[in-house]
N, CA, C and O of each residue as an XYZ file, in Angstrom:
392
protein
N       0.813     -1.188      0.000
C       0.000      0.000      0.000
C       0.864      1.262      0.000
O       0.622      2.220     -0.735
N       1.808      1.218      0.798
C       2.885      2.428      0.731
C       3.602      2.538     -0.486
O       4.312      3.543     -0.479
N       3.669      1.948     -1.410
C       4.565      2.090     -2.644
C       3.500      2.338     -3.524
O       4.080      2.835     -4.490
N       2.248      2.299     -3.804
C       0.952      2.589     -4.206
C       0.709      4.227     -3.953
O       0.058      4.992     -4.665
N       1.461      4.539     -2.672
C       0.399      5.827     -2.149
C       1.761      6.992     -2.989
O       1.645      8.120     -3.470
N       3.012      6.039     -2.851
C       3.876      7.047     -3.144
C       3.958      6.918     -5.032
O       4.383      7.888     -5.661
N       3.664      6.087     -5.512
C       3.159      6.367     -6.601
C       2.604      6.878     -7.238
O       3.061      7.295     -8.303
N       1.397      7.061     -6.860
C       0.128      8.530     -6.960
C       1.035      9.755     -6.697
O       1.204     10.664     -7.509
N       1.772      9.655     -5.091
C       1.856     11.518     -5.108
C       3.006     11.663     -5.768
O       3.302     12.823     -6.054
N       3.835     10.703     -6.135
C       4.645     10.807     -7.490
C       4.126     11.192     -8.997
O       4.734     12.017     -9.678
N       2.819     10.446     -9.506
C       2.565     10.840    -10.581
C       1.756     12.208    -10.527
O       1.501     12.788    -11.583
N       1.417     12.643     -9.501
C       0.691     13.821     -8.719
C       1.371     15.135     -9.283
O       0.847     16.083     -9.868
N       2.893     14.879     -8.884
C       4.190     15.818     -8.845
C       4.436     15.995     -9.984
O       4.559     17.159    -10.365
N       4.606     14.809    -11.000
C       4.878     15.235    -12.346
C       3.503     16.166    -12.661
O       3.550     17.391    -12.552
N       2.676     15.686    -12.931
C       1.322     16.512    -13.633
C       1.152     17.556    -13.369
O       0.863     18.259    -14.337
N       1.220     18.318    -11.913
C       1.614     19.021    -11.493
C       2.111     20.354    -12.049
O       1.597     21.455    -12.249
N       3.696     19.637    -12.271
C       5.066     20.446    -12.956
C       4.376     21.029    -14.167
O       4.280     22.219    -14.468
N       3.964     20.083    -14.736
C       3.711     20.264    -16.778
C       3.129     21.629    -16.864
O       3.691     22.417    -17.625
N       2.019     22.054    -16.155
C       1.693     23.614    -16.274
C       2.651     24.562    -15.472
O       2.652     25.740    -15.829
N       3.315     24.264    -14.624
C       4.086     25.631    -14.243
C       5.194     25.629    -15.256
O       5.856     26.664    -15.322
N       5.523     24.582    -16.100
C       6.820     24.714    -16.870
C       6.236     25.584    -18.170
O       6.831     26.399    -18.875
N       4.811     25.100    -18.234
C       4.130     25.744    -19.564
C       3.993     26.913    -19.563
O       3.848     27.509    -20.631
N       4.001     27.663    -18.186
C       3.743     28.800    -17.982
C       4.950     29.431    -17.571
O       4.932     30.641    -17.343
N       5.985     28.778    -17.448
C       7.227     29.700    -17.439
C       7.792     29.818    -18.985
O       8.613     30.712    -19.186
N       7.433     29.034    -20.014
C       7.773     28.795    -21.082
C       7.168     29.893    -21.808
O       7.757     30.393    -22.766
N       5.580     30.468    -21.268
C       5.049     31.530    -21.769
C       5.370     32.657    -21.524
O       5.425     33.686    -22.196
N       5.599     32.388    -20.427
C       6.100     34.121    -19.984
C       7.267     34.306    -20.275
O       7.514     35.503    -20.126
N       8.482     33.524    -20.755
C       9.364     33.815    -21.699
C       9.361     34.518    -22.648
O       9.834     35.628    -22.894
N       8.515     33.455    -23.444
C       8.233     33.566    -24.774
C       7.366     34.908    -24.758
O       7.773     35.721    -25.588
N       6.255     35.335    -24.001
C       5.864     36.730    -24.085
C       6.658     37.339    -23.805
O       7.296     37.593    -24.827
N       7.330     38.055    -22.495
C       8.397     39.090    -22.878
C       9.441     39.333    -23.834
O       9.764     40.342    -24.460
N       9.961     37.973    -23.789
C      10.703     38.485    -25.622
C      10.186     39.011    -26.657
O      10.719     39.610    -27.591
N       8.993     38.730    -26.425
C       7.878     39.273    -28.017
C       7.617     40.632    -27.706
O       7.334     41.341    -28.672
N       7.655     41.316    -26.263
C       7.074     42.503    -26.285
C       8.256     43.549    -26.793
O       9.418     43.664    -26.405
N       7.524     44.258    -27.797
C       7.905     45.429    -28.706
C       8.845     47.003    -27.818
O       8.473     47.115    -26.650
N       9.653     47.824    -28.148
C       9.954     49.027    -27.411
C      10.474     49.334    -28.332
O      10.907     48.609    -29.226
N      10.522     51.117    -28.193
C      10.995     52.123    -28.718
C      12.872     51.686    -28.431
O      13.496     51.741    -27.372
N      13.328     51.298    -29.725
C      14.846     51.483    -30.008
C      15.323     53.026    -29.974
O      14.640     54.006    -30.274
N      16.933     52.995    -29.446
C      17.147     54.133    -29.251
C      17.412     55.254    -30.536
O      17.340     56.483    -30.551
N      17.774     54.179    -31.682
C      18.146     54.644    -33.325
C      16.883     55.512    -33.682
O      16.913     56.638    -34.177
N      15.667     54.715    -33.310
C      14.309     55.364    -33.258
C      13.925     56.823    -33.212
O      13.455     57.676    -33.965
N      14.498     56.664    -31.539
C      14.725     58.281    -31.467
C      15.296     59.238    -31.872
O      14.841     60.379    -31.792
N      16.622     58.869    -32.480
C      16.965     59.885    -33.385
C      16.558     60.235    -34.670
O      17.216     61.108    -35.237
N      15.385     59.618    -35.382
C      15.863     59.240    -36.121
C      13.953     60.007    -36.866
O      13.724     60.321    -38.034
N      13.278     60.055    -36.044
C      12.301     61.147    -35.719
C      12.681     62.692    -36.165
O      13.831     63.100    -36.328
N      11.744     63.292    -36.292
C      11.816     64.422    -37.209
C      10.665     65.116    -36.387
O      10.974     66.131    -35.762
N       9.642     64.758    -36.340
C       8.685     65.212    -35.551
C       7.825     64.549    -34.754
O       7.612     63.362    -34.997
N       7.099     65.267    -33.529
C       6.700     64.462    -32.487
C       5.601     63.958    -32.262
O       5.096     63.498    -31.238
N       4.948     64.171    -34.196
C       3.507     63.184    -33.915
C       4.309     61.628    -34.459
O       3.610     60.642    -34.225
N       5.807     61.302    -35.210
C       5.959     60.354    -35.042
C       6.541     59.483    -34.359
O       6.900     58.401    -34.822
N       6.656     59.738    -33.528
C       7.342     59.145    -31.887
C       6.010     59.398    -30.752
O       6.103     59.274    -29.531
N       5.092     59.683    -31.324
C       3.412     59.471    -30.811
C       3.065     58.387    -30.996
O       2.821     57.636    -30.051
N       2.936     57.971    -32.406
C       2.523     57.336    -33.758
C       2.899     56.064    -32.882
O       2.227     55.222    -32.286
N       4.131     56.262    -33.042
C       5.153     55.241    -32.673
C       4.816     54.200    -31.668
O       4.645     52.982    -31.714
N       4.782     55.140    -30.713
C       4.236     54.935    -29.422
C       2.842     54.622    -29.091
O       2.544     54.251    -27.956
N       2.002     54.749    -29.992
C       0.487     54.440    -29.656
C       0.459     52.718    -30.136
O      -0.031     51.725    -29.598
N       1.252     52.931    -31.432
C       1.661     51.719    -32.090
C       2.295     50.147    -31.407
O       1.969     48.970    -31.564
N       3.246     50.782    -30.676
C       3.538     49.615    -29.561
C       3.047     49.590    -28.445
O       3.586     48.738    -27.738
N       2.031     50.305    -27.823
C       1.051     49.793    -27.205
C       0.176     49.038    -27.651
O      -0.152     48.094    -26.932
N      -0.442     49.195    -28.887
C      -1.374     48.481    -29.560
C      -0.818     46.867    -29.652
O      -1.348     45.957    -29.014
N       0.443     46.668    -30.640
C       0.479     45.843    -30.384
C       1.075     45.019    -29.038
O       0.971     43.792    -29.008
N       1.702     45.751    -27.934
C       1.371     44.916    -26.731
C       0.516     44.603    -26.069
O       0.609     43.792    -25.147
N      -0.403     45.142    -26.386
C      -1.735     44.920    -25.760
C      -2.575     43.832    -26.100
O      -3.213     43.134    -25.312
N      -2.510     43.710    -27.744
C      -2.560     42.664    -28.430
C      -1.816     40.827    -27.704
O      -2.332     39.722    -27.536
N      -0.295     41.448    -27.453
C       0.483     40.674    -27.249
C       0.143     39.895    -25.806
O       0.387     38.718    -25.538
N      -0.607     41.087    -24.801
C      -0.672     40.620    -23.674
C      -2.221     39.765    -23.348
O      -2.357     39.031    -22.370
N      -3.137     39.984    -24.201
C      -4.110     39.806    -23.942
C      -3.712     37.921    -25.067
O      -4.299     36.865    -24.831
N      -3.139     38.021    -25.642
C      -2.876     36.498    -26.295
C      -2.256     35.664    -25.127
O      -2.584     34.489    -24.964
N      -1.375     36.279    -24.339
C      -0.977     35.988    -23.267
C      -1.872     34.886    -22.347
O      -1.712     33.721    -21.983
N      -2.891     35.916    -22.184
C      -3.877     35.775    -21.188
C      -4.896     34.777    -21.686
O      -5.102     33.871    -20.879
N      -5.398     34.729    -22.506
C      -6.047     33.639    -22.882
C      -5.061     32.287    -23.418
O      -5.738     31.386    -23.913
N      -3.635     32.047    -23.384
C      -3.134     31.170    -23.424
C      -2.771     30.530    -22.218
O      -2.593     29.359    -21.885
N      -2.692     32.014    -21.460
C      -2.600     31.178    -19.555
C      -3.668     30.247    -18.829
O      -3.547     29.285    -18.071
N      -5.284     31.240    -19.621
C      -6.093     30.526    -18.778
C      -6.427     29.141    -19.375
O      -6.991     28.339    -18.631
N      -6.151     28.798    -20.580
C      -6.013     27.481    -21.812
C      -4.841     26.620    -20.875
O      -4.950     25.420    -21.130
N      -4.061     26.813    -20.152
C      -3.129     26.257    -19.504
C      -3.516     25.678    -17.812
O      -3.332     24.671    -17.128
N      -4.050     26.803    -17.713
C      -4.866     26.905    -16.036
C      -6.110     25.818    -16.419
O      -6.146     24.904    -15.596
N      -6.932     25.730    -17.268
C      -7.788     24.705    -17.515
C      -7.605     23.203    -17.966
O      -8.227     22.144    -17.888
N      -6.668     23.579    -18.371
C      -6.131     22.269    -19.426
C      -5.496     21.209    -17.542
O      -5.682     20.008    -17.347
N      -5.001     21.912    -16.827
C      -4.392     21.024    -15.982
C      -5.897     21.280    -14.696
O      -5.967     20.318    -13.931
N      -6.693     22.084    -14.500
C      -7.630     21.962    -13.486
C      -8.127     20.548    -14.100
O      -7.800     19.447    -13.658
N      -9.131     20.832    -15.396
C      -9.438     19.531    -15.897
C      -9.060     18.219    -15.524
O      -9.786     17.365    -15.014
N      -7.259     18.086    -15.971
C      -6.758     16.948    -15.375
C      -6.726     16.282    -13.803
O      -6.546     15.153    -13.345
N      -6.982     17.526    -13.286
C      -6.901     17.365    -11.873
C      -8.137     16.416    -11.586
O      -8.114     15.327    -11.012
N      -8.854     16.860    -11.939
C     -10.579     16.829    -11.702
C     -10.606     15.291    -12.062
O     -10.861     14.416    -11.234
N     -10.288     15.044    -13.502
C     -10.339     13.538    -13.633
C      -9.478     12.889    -13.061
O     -10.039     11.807    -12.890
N      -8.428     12.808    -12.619
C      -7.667     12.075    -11.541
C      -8.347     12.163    -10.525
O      -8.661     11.009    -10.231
N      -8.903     13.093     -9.566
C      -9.805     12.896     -8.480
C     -10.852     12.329     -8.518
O     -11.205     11.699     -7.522
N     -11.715     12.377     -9.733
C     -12.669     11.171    -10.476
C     -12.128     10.351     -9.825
O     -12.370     10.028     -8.662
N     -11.133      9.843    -10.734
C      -9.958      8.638    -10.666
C     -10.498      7.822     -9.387
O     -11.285      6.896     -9.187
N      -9.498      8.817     -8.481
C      -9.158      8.171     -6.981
C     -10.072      7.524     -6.107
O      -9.841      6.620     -5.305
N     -11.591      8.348     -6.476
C     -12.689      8.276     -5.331
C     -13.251      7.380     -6.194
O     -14.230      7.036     -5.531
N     -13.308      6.783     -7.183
C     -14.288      5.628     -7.610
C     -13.168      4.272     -7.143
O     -13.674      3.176     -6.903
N     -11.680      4.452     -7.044
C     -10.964      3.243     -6.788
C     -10.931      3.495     -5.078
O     -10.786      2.529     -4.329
N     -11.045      4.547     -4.679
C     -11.453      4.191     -3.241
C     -12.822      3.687     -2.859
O     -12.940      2.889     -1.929
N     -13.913      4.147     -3.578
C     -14.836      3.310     -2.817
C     -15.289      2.091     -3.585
O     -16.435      1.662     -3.447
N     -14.602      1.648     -4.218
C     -14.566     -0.150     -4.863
C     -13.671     -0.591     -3.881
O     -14.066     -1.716     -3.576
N     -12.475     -0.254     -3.085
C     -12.220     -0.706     -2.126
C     -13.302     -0.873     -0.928
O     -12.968     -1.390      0.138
């Protein structure tokens, strides 16, 4: 029974992991993607509706960027609640057949 119980909170631990790795993998991968004003940029301007422009521009698309973010986190946050849920299925129908 003890090599049983530590089995479960072994396979527990892996399943576990798989979304926090997914989600460190995202939040990588999003901050590298997010956009900024280069400094060449700035010189390189003439006038200050285009370093506005500019600037409204990479908000837009970070905003874009962050909100893809966010619905890939909660696709991640579900994807492993789910799993959870059916493993606890799991457990309580093989506990009470015991």
């Amino acid at each position: 029974m003890n090599q049983e119980y530590f089995e479960n909170i072994s396979n527990f631990a892996k399943k576990a992991q798989q979304p926090l790795k997914d989600l460190a993998e995202l939040n990588a991968k999003t901050l590298q993607g997010f956009s900024y004003i280069k400094p060449e940029e700035l010189t390189d301007t003439k006038k200050p509706e285009q370093l506005l422009e500019k600037q409204i521009e990479i908000a837009v698309d970070n905003g874009h960027k962050a909100l893809d973010y966010m619905q890939k986190s909660f696709q991640i946050f579900e994807k492993s609640m789910l799993a959870f849920v059916e493993e606890a299925k799991k457990a309580e129908k093989a506990s009470t057949k015991k």
